[in-house]
DOROPA-796844 format. One record per residue (C-alpha): x, y, z; residue in three letters. Coordinates in steps of 0.2 Angstrom, whole numbers, padded with zeros to 4 digits, always signed. Each point is the difference from the previous one (the first is absolute). Example, Ala and Ser with C-alpha at 12.3 -4.5 7.8 and 13.67 -1.06 7.14 Angstrom:
DOROPA-796844
+0062-0022+0039ALA +0006+0017-0003SER 
This chain:
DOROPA-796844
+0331+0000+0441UNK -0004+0007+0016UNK +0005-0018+0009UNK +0015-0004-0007UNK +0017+0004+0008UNK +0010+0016+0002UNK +0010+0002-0017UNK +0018+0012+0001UNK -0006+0015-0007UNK +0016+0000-0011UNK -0009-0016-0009UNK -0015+0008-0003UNK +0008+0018-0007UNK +0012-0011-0009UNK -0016-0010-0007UNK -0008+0017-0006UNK +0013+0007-0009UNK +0003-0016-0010UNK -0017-0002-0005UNK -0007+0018-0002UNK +0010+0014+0007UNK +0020+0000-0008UNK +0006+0016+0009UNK +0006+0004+0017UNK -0006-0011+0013UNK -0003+0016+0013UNK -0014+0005-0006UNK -0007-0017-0001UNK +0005-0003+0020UNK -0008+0016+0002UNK -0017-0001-0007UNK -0001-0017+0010UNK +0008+0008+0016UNK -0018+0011-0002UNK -0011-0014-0001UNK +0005-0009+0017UNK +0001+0017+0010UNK -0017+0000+0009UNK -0001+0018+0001UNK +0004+0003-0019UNK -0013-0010-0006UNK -0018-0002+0010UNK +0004-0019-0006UNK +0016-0006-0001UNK +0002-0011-0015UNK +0014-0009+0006UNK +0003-0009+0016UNK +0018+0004+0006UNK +0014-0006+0012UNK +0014+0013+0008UNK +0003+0016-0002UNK -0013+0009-0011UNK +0000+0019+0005UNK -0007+0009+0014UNK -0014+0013-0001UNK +0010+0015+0007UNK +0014-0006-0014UNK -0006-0011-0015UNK +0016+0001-0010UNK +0008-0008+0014UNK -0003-0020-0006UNK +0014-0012-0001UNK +0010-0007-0015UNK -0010-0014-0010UNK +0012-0012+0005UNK -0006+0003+0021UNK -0018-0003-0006UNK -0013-0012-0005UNK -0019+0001-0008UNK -0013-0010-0005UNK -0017+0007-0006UNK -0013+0006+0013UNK -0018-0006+0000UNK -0005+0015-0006UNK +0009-0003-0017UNK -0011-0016-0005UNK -0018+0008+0002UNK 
């Protein structure tokens, strides 16, 4: 939900792997990681809070653990 408060991201990652996704949690943080960049994506499908890359550098986000996410509103449409 779009208006609902940030989440850790490690919650969410660890959320995904229980329900769906049992193998290593990077590539999970990754593929979200790409959908709250704004220039990877023309629209981000998750809203997030700290560091999430640059453009010059998009390998350069922070741990899970450092970050939070909710959905964008693009994500409910």
């Amino acid at each position: 939900n779009a208006s609902a408060k940030f989440k850790k991201s490690c919650r969410t990652v660890g959320d995904v792997l229980g329900k769906y996704h049992p193998h290593g949690d990077s590539a999970c943080y990754e593929a979200m990681v790409l959908m709250a960049q704004p220039f990877s994506y023309r629209y981000p499908l998750v809203d997030g809070q700290g560091n999430w890359g640059a453009p010059d550098d998009p390998k350069s986000f922070a741990a899970m653990r450092y970050t939070e996410s909710r959905l964008s509103k693009y994500s409910e449409l």
